[in-house]
C-alpha positions in Angstrom: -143.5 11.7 -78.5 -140.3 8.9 -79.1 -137.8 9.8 -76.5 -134.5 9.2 -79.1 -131.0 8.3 -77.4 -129.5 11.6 -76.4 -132.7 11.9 -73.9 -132.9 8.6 -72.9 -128.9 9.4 -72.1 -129.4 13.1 -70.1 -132.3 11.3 -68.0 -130.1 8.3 -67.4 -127.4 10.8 -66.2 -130.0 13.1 -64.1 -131.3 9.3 -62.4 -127.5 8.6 -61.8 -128.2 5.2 -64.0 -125.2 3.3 -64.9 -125.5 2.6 -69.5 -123.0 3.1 -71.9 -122.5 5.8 -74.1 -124.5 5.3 -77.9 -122.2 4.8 -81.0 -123.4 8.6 -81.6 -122.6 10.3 -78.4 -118.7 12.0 -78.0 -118.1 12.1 -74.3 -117.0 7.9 -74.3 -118.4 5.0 -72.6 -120.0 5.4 -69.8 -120.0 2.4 -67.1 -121.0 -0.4 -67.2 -124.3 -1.6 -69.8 -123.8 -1.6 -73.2 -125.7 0.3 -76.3 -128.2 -1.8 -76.8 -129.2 -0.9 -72.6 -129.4 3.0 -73.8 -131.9 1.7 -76.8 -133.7 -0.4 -74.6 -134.5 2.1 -72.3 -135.4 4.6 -74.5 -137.7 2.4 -76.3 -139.4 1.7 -72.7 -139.3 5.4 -71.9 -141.3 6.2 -74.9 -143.7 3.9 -74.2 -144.2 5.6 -70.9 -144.3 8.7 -72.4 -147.2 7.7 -74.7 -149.3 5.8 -71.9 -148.8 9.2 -70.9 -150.2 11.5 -73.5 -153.4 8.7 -73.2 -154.1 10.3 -70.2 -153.7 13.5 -71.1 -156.7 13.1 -73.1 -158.9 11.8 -70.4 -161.7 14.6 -69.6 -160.9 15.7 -65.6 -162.3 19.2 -65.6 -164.7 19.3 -62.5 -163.4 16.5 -61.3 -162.1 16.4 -57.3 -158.8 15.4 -56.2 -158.9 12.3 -54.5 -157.0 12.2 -51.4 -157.7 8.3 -50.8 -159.2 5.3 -52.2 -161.7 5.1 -49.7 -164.8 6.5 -50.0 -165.4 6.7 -46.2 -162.0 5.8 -44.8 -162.5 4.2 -40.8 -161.0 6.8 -38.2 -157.8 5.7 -36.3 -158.3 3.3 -33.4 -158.1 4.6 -30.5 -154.6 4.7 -28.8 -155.2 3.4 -25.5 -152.5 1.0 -23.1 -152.5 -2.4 -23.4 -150.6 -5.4 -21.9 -148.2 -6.6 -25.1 -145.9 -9.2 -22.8 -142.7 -7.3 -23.3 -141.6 -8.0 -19.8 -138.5 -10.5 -20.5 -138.8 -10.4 -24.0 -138.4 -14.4 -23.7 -141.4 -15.0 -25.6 -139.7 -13.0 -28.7 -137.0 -16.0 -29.6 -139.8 -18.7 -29.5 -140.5 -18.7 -32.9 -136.5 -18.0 -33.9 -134.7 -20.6 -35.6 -131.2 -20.3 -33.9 -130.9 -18.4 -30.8 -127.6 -16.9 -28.9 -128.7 -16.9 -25.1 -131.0 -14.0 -25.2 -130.3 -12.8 -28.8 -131.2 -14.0 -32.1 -128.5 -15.6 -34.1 -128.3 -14.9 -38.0 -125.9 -15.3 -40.7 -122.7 -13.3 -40.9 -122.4 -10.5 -43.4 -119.2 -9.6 -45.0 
């Protein structure tokens, strides 16, 4: 199945994705992106589709779900206390590369 323009445009629209409107579509451009973004992604999106429909034809009746990769996944550690060196927290800056007294420093953000 080729996914043509107008889909690649409604899907766009549903995944709030910022392309311009096709030299066939009415309602204007849209923002940002160009034509040639909406053509582009339709072209990917039909590639998806048919990676897709190759599944489709793989044989899975009788086959179990697999909940993980593992085929014997190791239980959960037990949680038990341990001594992490919180305490001061000192030892947390050591491997900073600028501190502020007891903070760390980083870059501003504007």
């Amino acid at each position: 199945m080729a996914v043509d323009a107008g889909t690649a445009r409604a899907i766009a629209d549903l995944a709030r994705l910022s392309l311009a409107r096709g030299a066939g579509e009415t309602e204007g451009p849209g923002p940002g992106g160009d034509s040639a973004d909406l053509e582009r992604v339709a072209g990917e999106m039909s590639k998806i589709v048919g990676y897709m429909e190759i599944l489709n034809e793989c044989a899975t009746e009788g086959v179990e779900p697999m909940y993980s990769p593992m085929t014997d996944p190791q239980p959960p550690r037990a949680d038990e206390p341990r001594e992490t060196g919180v305490g001061s927290g000192d030892w947390i800056l050591d491997g900073a590369p600028e501190t502020f007294g007891r903070f760390f420093s980083v870059p501003r953000i504007f």
